[in-house]
C-alpha positions as CSV (number, residue, x, y, z in Angstrom):
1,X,0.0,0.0,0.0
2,X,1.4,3.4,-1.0
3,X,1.2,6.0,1.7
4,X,1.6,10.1,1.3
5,X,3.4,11.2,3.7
6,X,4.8,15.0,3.1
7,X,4.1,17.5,0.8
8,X,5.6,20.8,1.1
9,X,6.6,23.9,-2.0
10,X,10.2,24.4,-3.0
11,X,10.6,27.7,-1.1
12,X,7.7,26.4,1.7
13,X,7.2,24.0,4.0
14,X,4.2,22.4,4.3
15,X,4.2,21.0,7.9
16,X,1.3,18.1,7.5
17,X,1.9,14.6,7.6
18,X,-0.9,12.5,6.7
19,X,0.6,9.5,8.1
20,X,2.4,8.3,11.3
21,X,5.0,6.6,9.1
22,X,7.1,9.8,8.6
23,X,7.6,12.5,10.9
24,X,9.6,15.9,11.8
25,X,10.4,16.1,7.5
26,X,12.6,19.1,6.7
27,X,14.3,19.7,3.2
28,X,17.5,21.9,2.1
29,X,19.3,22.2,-0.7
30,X,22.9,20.8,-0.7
31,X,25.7,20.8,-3.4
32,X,22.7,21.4,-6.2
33,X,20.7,18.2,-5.0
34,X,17.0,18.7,-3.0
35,X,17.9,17.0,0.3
36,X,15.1,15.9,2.0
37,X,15.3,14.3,5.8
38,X,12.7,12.6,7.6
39,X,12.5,10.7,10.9
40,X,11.2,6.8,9.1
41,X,9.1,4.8,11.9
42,X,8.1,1.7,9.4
43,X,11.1,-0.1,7.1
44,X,10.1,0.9,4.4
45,X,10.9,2.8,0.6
46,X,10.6,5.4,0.4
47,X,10.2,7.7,-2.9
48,X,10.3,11.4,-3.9
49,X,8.2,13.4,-6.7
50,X,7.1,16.5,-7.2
51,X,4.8,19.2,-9.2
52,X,4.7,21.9,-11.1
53,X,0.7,22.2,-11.0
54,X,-0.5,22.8,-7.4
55,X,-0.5,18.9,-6.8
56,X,-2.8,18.0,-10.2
57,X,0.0,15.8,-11.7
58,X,3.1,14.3,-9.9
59,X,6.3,13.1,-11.9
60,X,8.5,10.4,-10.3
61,X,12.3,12.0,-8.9
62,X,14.2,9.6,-11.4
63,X,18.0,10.8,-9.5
64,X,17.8,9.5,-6.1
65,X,20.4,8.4,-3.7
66,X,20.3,8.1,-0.3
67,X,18.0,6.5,2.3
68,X,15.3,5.1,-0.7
69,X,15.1,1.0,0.3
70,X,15.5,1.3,4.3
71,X,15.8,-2.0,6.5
72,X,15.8,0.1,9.5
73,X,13.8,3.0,11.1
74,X,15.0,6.2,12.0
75,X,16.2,9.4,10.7
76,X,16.9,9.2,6.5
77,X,17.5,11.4,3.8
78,X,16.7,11.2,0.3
79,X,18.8,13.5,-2.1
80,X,17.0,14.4,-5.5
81,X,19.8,15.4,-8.2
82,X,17.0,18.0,-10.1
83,X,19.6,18.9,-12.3
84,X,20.3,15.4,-13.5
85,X,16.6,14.9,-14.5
86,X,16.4,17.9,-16.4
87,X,14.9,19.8,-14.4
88,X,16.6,23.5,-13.7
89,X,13.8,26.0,-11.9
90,X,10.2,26.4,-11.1
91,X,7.9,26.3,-8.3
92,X,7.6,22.6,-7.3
93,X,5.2,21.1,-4.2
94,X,6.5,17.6,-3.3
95,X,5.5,14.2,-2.5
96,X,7.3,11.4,-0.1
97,X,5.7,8.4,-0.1
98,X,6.6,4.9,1.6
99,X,5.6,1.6,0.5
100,X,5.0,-1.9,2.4
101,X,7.7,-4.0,1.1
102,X,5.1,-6.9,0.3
103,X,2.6,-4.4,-1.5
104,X,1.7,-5.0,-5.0
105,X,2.8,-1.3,-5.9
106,X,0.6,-0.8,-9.3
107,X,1.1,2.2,-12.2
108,X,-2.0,3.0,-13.9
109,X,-1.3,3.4,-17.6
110,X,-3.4,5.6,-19.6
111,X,-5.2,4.0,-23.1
112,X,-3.1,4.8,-26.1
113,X,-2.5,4.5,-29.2
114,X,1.4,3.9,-30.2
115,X,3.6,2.0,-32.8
116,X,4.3,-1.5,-31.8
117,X,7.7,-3.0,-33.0
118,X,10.7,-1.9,-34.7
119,X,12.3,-1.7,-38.3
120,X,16.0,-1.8,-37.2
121,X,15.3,-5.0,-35.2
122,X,14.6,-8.5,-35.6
123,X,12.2,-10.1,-38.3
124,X,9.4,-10.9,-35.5
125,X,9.6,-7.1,-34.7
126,X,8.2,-6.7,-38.1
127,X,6.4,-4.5,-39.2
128,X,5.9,-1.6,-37.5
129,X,2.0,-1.8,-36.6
130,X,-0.5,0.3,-34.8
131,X,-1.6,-0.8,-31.6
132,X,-4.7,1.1,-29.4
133,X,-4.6,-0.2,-26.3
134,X,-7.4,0.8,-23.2
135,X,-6.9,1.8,-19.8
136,X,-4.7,-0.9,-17.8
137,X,-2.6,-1.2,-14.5
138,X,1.2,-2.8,-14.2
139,X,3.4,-3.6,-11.7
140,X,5.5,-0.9,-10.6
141,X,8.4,-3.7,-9.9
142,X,8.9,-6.8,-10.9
143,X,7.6,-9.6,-7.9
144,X,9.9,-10.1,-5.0
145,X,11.2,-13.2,-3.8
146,X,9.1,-11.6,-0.2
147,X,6.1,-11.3,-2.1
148,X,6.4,-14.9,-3.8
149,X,7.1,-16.3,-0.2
150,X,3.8,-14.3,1.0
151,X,1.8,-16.2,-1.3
152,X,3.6,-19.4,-2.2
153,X,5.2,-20.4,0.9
154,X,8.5,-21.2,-0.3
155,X,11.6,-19.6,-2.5
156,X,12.5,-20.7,-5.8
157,X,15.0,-17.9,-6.3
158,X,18.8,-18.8,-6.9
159,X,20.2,-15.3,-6.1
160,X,18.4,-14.9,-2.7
161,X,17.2,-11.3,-1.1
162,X,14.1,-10.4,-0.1
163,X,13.7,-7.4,-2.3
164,X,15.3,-9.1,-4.9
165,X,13.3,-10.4,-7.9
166,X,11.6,-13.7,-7.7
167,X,13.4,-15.9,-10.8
168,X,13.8,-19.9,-11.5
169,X,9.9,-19.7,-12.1
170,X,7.9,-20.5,-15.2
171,X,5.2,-19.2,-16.7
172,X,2.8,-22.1,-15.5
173,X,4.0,-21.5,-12.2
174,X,3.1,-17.9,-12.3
175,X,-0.2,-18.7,-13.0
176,X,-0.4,-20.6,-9.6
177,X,0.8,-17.7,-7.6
178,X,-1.7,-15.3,-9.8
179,X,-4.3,-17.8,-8.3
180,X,-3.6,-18.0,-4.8
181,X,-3.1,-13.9,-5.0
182,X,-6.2,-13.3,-6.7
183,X,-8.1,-15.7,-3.6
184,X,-6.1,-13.8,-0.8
185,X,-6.9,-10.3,-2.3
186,X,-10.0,-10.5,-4.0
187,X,-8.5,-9.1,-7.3
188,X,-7.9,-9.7,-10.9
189,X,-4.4,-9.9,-11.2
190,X,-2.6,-11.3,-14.5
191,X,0.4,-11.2,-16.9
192,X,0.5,-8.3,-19.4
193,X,-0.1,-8.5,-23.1
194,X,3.3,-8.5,-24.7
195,X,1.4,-4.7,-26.3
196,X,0.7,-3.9,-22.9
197,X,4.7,-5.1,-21.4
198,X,5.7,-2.9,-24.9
199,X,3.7,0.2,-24.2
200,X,4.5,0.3,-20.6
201,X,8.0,0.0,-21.3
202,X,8.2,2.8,-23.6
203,X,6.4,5.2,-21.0
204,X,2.8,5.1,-22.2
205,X,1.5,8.4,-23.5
206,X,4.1,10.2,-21.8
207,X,6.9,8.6,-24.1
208,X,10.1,10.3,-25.2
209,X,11.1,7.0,-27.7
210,X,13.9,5.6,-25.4
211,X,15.4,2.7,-26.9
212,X,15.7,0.9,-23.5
213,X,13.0,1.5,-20.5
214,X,13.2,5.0,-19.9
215,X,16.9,6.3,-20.9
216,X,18.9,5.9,-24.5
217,X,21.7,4.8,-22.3
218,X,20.9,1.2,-20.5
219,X,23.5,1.8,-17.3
220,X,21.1,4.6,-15.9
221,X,17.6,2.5,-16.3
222,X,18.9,-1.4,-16.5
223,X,21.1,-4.1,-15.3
224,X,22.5,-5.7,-17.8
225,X,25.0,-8.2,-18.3
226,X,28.3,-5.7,-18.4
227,X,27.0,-3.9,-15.0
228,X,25.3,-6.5,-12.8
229,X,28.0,-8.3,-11.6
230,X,26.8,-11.9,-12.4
231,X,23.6,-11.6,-10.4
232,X,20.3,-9.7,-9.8
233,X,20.0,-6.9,-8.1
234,X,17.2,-4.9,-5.5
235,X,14.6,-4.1,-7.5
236,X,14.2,-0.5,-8.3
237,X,17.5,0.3,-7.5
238,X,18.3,2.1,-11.3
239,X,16.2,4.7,-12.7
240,X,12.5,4.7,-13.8
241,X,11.1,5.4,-17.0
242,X,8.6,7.8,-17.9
243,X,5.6,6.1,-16.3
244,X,7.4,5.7,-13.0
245,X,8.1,2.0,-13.6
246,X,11.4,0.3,-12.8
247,X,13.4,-2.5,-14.0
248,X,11.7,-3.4,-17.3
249,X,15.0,-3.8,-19.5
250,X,17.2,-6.1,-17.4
251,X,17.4,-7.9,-13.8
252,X,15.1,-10.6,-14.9
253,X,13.0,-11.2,-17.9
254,X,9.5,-10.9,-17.5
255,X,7.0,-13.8,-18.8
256,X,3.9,-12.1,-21.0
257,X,0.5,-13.4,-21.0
258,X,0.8,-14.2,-24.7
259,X,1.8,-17.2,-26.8
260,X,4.9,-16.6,-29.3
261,X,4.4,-16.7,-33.1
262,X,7.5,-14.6,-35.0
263,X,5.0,-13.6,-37.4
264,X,2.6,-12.5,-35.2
265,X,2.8,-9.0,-36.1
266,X,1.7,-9.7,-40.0
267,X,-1.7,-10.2,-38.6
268,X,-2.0,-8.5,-35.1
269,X,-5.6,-6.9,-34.4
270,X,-5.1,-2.9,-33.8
271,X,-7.2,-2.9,-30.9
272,X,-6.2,-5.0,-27.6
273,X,-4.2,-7.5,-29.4
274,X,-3.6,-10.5,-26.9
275,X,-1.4,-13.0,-29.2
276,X,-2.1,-15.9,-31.0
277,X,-5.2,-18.2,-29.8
278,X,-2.4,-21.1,-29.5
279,X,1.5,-22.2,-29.9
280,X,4.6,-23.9,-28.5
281,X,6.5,-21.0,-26.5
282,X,5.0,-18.1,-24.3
283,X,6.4,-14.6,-25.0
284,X,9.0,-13.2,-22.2
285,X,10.6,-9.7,-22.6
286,X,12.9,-7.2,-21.2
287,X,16.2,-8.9,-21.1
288,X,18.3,-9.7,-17.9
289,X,21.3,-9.2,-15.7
290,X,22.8,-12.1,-17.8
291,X,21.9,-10.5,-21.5
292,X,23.4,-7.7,-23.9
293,X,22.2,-3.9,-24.6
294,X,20.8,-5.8,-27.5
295,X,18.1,-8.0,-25.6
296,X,17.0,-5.4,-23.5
297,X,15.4,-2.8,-25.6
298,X,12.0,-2.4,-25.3
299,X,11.1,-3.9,-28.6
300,X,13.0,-6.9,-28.5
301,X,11.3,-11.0,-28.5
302,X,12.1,-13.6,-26.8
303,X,10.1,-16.9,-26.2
304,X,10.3,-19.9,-23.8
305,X,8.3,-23.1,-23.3
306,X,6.1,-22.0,-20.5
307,X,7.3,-25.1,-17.9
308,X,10.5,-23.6,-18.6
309,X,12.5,-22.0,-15.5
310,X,15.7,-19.7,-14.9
311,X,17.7,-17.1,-12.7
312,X,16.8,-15.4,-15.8
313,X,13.2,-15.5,-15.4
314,X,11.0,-13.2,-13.5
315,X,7.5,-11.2,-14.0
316,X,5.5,-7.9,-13.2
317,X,2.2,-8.2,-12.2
318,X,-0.7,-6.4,-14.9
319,X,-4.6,-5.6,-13.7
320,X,-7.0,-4.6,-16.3
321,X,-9.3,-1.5,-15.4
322,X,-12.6,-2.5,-13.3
């Protein structure tokens, strides 16, 4: 569950907390970065953004550092690096929220049209088509080895960490943890349609055409095999793209709802296309920790018998719009 916590103006603090998880916030600037400190009474992440319409519209702080993933409580800082994400002056009101580390943090993506594939990739990326896709939700972060435990009982992960992605499980066996979520919770969660993994990825209707999930340059938004040191990593550690979403080129591959066909796109519906009615291999995307710049752009196919498992293999959770 995502908490506010803070929201204050560049130049003014706002003194009202709306929770008891953060108290006594104060902010400053310091060698050109927003530092903003907080006494933190849950163990939990903790994330910045911040306005430039009275509080109508938030935008994700992409450059943090500092006290964002906290195993302890106490007093933490986060340091936003404004210059870094572009952003130079204004009048800004802020946002710190916190997070349950075994929440299901969702991003609501708006309906969209956008052009699915690429022309300077693989054949199965082609052709370019149109694709208008409705209202949906996705995962934030890919599913942690904690929230796999929550649900499952037991940890199939090779690299193990709490906050690390869940890998080594297959498709059919995410659709046995998307059961026993959907009793415990009373919702509809699923895989994504590889269109909806693709749209995400590029940042929705707030895309600036990044080759890889939300930077041209995969070091600042992915880990990726000449960077990750042989393993995973904490999800959400890198940058987020446009949509606020982490992780989806790198760390693990993520399984899609769809079967694979390589000429799939030939004959893809425009509206809320969902794959081919049947085949071999399910559709994963993203890339991983193990893989090249190559096999993590957004638009690039993969596929995978769906009993299949891997340190490789992860997933994001999707929701469609009640």
């Amino acid at each position: 569950m995502k908490r506010s916590l803070f929201l204050f103006l560049f130049s003014i603090i706002v003194a009202t907390a709306y929770t008891q998880v953060v108290s006594d916030v104060t902010f400053r600037l310091e060698n050109g970065k927003v530092a903003v400190s907080f006494t933190l009474h849950k163990p939990w992440r903790c994330n910045l953004s911040y306005s430039t319409d009275g509080g109508a519209n938030y935008i994700p702080c992409q450059s943090l550092s500092g006290n964002v993933i906290n195993k302890t409580t106490g007093i933490k800082t986060i340091y936003w690096d404004y210059f870094a994400d572009g952003v130079f002056y204004g009048s800004f009101l802020f946002k710190v929220e916190a997070e349950e580390p075994e929440a299901i943090s969702m991003i609501f993506v708006k309906d969209g049209t956008f052009q699915m594939g690429s022309n300077d990739g693989d054949n199965d990326e082609k052709p370019v088509h149109t694709v208008i896709l409705k209202d949906f939700y996705i995962g934030k972060y890919e599913v942690t080895q904690a929230q796999w435990q929550t649900v499952m009982g037991y940890n199939p992960s090779g690299f193990k960490g709490d906050d690390l992605p869940v890998e080594n499980v297959s498709w059919n066996d995410v659709q046995k943890f998307i059961e026993k979520l959907n009793q415990l919770t009373g919702k509809n969660y699923r895989l994504p349609t590889e269109a909806e993994w693709e749209y995400a990825a590029r940042g929705g209707n707030k895309s600036r055409g990044y080759k890889y999930a939300g930077s041209n340059n995969i070091d600042d938004t992915g880990w990726f095999s000449e960077n990750a040191g042989g393993r995973t990593h904490i999800v959400g550690e890198k940058s987020p793209n446009e949509l606020g979403i982490y992780d989806m080129c790198g760390n693990v591959y993520e399984w899609c709802a769809d079967w694979y066909n390589k000429d799939y796109y030939v004959h893809s519906p425009r509206e809320n296309p969902s794959g081919p009615s049947f085949g071999d291999f399910r559709v994963i995307r993203g890339g991983s920790w193990s893989n090249s710049v190559k096999l993590c752009r957004v638009t690039e196919r993969l596929d995978y018998g769906p009993s299949g498992i891997s340190n490789f293999f992860g997933f994001r959770l999707a929701r469609s719009v009640d």
